[in-house]
N, C-alpha and C positions, 0 to 999 in steps of 0.2 A: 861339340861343334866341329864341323870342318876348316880347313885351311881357308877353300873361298868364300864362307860365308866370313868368316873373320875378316877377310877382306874385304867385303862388300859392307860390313859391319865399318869398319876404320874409313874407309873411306866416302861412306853415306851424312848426307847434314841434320839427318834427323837424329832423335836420341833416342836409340837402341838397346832396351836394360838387356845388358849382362853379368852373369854373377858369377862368382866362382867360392866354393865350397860354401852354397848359399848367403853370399854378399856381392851387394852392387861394384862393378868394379867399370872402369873405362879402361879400352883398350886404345893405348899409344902407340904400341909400334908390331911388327912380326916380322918373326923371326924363322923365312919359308923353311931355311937350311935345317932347323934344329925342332922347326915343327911347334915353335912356341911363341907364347905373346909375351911382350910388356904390358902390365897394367899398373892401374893403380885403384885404391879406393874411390867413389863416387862420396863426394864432398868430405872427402878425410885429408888429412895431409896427402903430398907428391910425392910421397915415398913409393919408388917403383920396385916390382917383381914378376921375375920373367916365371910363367906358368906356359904347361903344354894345352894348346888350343883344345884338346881332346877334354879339356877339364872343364873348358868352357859352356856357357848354359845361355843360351837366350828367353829370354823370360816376355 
């Protein structure tokens, strides 16, 4: 995934599956500087991890 899709992804009101290393995840926040996101699991705990956008997958 790109940087602006991530964006347009975070900031859209619909619900956008994306996974990472084939699991739903939500993305929280991005990070333009470093090229990455916060996410977290899709209905799992809020335990966050910042992963690079590039890992990212829209489904």
């Amino acid at each position: 995934m790109d940087i602006n899709r991530a964006r347009q992804i975070l900031s859209s009101s619909a619900e956008i599956e994306v996974q990472y290393n084939g699991v739903s995840v939500w993305i929280d926040d991005i990070k333009e500087e470093d090229a990455t996101a916060i996410v977290h699991l899709v209905g799992g705990i809020e335990e966050q991890t910042e992963v690079d956008i590039a890992s990212l997958e829209e489904v």
